[in-house]
N, C-alpha and C positions, 0 to 999 in steps of 0.2 A: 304171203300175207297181203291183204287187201284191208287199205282204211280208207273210208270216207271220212274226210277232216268237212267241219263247218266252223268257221269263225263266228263266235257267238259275245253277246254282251253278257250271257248267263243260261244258263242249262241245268237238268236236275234229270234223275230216276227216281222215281215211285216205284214201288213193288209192296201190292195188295193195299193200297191208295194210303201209303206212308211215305212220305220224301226218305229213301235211303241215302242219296248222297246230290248234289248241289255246286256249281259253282258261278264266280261271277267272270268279269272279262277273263276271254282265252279260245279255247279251243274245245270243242266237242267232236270227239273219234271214236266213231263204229268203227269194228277190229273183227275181220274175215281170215281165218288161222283153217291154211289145209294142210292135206298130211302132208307133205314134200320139206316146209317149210323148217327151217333153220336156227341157229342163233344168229348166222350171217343177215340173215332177212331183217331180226329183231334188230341189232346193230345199226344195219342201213336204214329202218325207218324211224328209228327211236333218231338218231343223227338229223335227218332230213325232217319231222318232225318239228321238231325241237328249232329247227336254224331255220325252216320257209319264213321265208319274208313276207307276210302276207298281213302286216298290221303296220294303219296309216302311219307316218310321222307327224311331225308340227307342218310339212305342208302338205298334207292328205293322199301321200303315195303313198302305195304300198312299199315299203321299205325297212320293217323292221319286224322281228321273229318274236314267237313267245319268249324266249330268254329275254331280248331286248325289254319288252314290257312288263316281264314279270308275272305272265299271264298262268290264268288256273289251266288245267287241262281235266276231262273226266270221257275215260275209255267206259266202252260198253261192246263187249263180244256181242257180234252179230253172222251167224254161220251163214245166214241169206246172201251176203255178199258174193258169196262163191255159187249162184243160183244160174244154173246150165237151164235155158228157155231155149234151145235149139230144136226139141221136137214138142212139138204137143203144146198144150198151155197148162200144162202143169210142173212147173219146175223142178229142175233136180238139183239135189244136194250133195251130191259124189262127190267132189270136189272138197267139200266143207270137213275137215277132220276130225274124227271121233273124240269126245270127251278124253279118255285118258292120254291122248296127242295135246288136244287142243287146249287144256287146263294147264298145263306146265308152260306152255310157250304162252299163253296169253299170261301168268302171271311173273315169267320172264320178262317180257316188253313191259309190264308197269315196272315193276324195281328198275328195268336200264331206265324208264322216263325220270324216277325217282330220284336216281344217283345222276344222271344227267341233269337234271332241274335243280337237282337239293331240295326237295318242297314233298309235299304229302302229293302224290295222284288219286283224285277222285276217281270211282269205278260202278258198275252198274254190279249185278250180281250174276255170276257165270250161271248159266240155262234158268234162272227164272224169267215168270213173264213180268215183264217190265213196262211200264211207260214211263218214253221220252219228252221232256218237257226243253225247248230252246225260243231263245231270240238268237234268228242267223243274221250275224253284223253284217252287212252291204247289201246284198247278199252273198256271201264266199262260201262256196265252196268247191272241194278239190280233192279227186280219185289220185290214190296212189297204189300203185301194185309192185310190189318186191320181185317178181317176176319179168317186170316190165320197166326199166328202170332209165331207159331213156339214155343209157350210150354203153 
């Protein structure tokens, strides 16, 4: 799994120029689900997610996590994330897992954020077209890859 997190003061989805869903301070994560991917993966990022410290305290470090603040979060699958530009300039999406893979784990990782947070998760709508609406707070943002986890 690949997410691009942005720390935002508030973000929303449109689909077919109606606000589907909205939120205010927290987090906005595009969510890159290929086939390989796990409930191990979902675990690890819904965890990591959830505990990055990447919101100011009272003296403007970065030092406290969406639980700390109590922040919204609103996932939007995005299969682009997993886009192979090694040949050509038209990118590939091999990588990216097929709807009947990618539907059950992407609505895996919301229910762990769910029962991990206690709180409703905001969502984009799986394969429609969408537009993203955000204010990215500082500007933050930060790639994470399940694959890639750093020890």
């Amino acid at each position: 799994m690949r997410a691009l997190i942005q720390r935002v003061t508030n973000a929303s989805v449109s689909i077919e120029q109606k606000t589907f869903s909205q939120i205010g301070k927290g987090l906005l994560l595009l969510l890159g689900i290929e086939a390989t991917d796990t409930q191990e993966d979902i675990d690890w990022l819904v965890q990591k997610v959830i505990n990055l410290r990447i919101f100011n305290d009272t003296n403007g470090v970065m030092n406290l996590s969406l639980k700390d603040i109590d922040g919204d979060i609103l996932v939007v699958s995005q299969f682009t994330l997993h886009a192979d530009t090694k040949k050509g300039n038209r990118p590939s999406y091999i990588r990216a897992a097929k709807p009947e893979i990618s539907i059950p784990l992407y609505e895996q990782f919301i229910f762990g954020l769910n029962q991990a947070l206690q709180k409703p998760i905001a969502t984009g709508q799986f394969g429609a077209d969408m537009q993203v609406a955000l204010n990215n707070d500082g500007p933050v943002t930060i790639w994470l890859d399940t694959k890639n986890k750093g020890y």
